[in-house]
N, C-alpha and C positions, 0 to 999 in steps of 0.2 A: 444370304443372311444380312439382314439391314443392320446399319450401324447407326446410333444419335451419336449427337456430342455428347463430349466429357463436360461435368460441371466447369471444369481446368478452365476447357474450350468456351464457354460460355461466360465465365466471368473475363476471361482476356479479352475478348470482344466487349462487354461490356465496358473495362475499364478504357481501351481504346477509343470509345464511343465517346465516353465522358471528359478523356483530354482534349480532342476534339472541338467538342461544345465548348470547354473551356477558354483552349483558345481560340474559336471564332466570338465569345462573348468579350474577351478582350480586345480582339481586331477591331470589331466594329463598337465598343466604349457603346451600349446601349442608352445609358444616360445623357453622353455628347446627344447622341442622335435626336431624343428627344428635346431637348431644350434646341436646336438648329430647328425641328419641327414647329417646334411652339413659337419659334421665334419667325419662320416664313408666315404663320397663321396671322402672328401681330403687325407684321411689314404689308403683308396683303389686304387687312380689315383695314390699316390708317389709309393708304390709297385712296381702296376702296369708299373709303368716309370725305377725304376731301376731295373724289371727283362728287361723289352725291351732294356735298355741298356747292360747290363752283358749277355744279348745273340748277340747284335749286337758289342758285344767288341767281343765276345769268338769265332765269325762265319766269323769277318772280319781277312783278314790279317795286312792292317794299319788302323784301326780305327780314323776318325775323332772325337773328341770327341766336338771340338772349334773352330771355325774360324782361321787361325793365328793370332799373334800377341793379340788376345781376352780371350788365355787360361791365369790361374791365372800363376803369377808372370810375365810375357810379356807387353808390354809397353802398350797394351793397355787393359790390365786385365777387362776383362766386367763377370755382372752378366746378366744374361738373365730370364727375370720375363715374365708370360703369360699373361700380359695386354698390347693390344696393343695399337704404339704408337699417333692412331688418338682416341682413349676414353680416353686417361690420358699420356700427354705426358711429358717423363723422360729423355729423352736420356740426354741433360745437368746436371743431377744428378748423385755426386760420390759419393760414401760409401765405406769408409776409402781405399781410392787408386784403387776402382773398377768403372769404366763407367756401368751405366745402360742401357741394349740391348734390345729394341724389335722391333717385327716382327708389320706388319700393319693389320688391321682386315681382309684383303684380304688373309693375309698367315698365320696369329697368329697358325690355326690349321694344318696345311699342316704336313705328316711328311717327306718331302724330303730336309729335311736341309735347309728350307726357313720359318718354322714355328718358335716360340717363345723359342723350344729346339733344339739348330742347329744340330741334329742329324740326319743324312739320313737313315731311317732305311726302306724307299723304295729300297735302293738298297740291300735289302734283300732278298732270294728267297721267303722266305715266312715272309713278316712284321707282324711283333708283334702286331701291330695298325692299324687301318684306319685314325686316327687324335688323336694329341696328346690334353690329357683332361687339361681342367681348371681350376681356384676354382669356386665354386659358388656364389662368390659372386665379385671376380676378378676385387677389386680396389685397385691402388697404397696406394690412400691418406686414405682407411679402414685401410687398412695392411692386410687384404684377398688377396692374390696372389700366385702363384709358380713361386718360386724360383730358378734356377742352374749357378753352375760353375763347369767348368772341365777343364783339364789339360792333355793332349792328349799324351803328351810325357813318362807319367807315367799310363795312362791307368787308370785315378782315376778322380772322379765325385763325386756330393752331390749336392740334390734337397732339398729344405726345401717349409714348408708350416704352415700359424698359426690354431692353432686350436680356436675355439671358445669357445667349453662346458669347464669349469669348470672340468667334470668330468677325462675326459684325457688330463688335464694339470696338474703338476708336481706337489705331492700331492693327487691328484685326484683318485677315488675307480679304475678308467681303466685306469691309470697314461700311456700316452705313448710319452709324449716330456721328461722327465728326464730320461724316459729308453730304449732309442732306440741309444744309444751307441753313442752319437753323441755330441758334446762341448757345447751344449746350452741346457740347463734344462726348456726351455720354448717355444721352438718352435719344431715342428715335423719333423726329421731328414731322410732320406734313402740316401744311396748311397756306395761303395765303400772306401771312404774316406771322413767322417765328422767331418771336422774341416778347410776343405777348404772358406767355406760362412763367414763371415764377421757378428759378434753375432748381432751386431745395426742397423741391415738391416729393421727389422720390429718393 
C-alpha cells in the first residue's frame, strides 16, 4: 500500500525551503551585488574610453578632441555627459562656467563624433568601438552618468563617472575614486589630464 505525504509533511518542507531562501537572500545582500556589478560595468567602459581615446590621439595627425569653441577654457566650454538630451534635458544647465552638451537618443551612441563623446574615432582604420558605452543607470538628476571634457589644443582629456558601491569609494577595501590620480577623492577619474572636470558636477 503506497503512502503520500501528509499536508503536515509538506508544508514543513515548505516552510524550510523558505527560511532557507531567506537566508541565502541575506548572505549574499542582492542589492550590494548589484550596484559592485554596475559599478565594474562603469570602471570597465572609462578604461575602456581612454584607451579608444589615447590611440585615436596617437594614430591621428590633428586630433579633434572637442567641437570648437566647446573645448575647456573657450567661450563656450561644455561638458558632454551620456544622457541624452530627449530622457533628461540639460543643455540650459552650467556648472561652474561649463554648458552641458548632449547628443539625442538617435546619436547618444554613435562613435563618429555625433554621439555623447564627440570623438570620431570611425575615422579610424580600425575603430576601437562599435558604440560608445553608457552608465547603467544613465540619469542626470541620479548622478549615474559619464562625464567628459577635453581640450584639443593640448591633446588632454578626462571622463568621470559616480561609483555606487561603498566598496570602491574612497575609503573602501577596492578604493578606486581617491586612487586613480585624479582631483576628486569621490568620484572615478581616467583620462590624460584630471583635474579638467569641474568637482560639483555630480
Amino acid at each position: 500500500m503506497k503512502k503520500g505525504f501528509t499536508l503536515l509533511e509538506i508544508l514543513a518542507v515548505i516552510f524550510l525551503l523558505m527560511v532557507i531562501l531567506g537566508l541565502t537572500i541575506i548572505t549574499i545582500n542582492p542589492y550590494a551585488y548589484f550596484q559592485r556589478a554596475r559599478d565594474f560595468k562603469r570602471i570597465n567602459d572609462l578604461k575602456a574610453l581612454e584607451l579608444a581615446i589615447n590611440t585615436y590621439i596617437n594614430v591621428t595627425s590633428t586630433p579633434i578632441l572637442a567641437p570648437s569653441g566647446r573645448n575647456v577654457g573657450e567661450t563656450n566650454q561644455s561638458i558632454f555627459i551620456s544622457v541624452p538630451f530627449d530622457k533628461e534635458d540639460r543643455r540650459s544647465t552650467t556648472v561652474s562656467g561649463f554648458y552641458i552638451y548632449q547628443a539625442s537618443s538617435t546619436n547618444y551612441l554613435k562613435i563618429d563624433g555625433n554621439g555623447w563623446l564627440p570623438v570620431n574615432f570611425s575615422s579610424l582604420p580600425y575603430p576601437p568601438l562599435t558604440s560608445l558605452p553608457i552608465d547603467p543607470i544613465n540619469s542626470y538628476s541620479r548622478k549615474y552618468f559619464y562625464s567628459y571634457v577635453a581640450t584639443t589644443s593640448q591633446k588632454a582629456f578626462e571622463i568621470n563617472a559616480n561609483l555606487e558601491s561603498s566598496i570602491f569609494k574612497a575609503g573602501g577595501g577596492s578604493d578606486y575614486t581617491s586612487t586613480d590620480g585624479g582631483d576628486n577623492a569621490n568620484i572615478f577619474e581616467v583620462g590624460n589630464r584630471k583635474n579638467l572636470m569641474p568637482n560639483n558636477l555630480y
